[in-house]
C-alpha positions as a Markdown table, in Angstrom:
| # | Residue | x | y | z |
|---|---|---|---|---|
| 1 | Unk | -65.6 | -159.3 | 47.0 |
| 2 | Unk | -63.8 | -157.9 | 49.7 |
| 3 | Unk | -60.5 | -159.6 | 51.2 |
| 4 | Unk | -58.1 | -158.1 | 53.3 |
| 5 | Unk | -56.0 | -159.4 | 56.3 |
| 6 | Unk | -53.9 | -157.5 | 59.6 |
| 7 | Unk | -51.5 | -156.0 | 57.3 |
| 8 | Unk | -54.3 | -153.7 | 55.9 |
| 9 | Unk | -54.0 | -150.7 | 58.2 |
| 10 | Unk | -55.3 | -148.6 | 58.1 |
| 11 | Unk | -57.8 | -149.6 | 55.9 |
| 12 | Unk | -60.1 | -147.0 | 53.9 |
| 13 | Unk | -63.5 | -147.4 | 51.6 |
| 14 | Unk | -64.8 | -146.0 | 48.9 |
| 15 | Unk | -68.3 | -145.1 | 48.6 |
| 16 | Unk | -70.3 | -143.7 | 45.7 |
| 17 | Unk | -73.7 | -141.9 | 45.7 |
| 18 | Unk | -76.2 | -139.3 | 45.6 |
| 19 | Unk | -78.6 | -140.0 | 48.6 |
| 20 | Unk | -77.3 | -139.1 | 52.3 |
| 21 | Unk | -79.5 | -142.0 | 53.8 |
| 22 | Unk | -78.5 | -144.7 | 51.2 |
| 23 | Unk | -74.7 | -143.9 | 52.1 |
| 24 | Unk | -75.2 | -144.1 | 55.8 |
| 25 | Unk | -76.7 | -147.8 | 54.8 |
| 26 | Unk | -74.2 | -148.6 | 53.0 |
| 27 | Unk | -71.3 | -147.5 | 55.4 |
| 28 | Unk | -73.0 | -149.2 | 58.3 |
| 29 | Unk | -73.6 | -152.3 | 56.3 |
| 30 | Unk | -69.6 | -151.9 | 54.9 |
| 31 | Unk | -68.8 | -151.1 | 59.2 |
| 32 | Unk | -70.8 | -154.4 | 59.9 |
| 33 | Unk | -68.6 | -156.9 | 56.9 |
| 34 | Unk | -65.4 | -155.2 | 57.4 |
| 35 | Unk | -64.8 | -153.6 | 61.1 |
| 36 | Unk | -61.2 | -153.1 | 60.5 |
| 37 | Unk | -62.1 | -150.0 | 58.4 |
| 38 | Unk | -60.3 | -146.5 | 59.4 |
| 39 | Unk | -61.1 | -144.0 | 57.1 |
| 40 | Unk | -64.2 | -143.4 | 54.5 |
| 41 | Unk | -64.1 | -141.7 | 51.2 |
| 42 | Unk | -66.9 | -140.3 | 49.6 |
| 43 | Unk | -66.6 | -140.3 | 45.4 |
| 44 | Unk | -67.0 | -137.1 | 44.8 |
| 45 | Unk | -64.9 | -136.6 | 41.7 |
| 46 | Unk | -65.6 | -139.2 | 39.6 |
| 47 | Unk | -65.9 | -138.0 | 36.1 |
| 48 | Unk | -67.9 | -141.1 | 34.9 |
| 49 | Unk | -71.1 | -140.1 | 32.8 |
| 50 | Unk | -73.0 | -143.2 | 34.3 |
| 51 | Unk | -72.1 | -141.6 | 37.8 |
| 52 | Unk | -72.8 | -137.9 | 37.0 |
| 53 | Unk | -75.9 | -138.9 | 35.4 |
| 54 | Unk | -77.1 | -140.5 | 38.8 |
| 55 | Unk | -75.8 | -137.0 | 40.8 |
| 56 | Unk | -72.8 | -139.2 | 42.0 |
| 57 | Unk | -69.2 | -138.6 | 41.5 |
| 58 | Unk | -68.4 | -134.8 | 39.9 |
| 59 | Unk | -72.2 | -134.0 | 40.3 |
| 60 | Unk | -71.4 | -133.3 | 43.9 |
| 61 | Unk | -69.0 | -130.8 | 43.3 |
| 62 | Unk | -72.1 | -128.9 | 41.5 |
| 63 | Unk | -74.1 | -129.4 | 44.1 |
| 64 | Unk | -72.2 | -128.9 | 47.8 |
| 65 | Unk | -75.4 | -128.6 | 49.3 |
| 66 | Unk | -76.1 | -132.0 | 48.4 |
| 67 | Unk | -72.6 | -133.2 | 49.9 |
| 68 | Unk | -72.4 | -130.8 | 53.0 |
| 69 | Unk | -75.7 | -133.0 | 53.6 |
| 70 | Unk | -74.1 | -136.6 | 52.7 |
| 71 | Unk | -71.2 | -135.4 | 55.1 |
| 72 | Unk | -73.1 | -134.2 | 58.2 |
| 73 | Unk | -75.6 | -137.5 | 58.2 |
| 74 | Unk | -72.7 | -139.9 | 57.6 |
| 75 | Unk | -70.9 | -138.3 | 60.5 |
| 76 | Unk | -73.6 | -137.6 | 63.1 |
| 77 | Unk | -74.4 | -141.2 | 62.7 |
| 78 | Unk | -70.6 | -143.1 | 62.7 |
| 79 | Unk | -68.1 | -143.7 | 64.7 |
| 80 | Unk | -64.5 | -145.0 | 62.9 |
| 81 | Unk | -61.3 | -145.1 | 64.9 |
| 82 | Unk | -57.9 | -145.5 | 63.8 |
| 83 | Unk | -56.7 | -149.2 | 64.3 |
């Protein structure tokens, strides 16, 4: 369900989770549908019981190692430029 078009820039995602390799599967995937993308977000503020309960969202902020991890692996591993 994603729809932009050339006015979209730059364009930033959103992605939620607890698991460094899953989120670098999902970015790449996200990379591959929607090249355009400039920036990527990583939830980690979401107060959402659903999402704390799976160490997502606001369980990150508990848990920096966990993120400093999420952080380094999404980042050794893409490359996102400024279009």
């Amino acid at each position: 369900m994603l729809k932009t078009n050339s006015k979209d820039r730059p364009l930033a995602a959103q992605l939620v989770g607890s698991d460094a390799v899953e989120m670098l599967d999902a970015a790449q995937i996200l990379l591959d549908v929607v090249p355009g993308i400039s920036f990527l977000d990583i939830n980690s503020a979401c107060p959402v019981k659903k999402v704390v309960k799976k160490k997502a969202g606001a369980y990150l902020l508990k848990s920096p190692d966990t993120l400093i991890k999420m952080v380094k692996k999404l980042t050794s591993k893409l490359r996102l430029r400024l279009q």
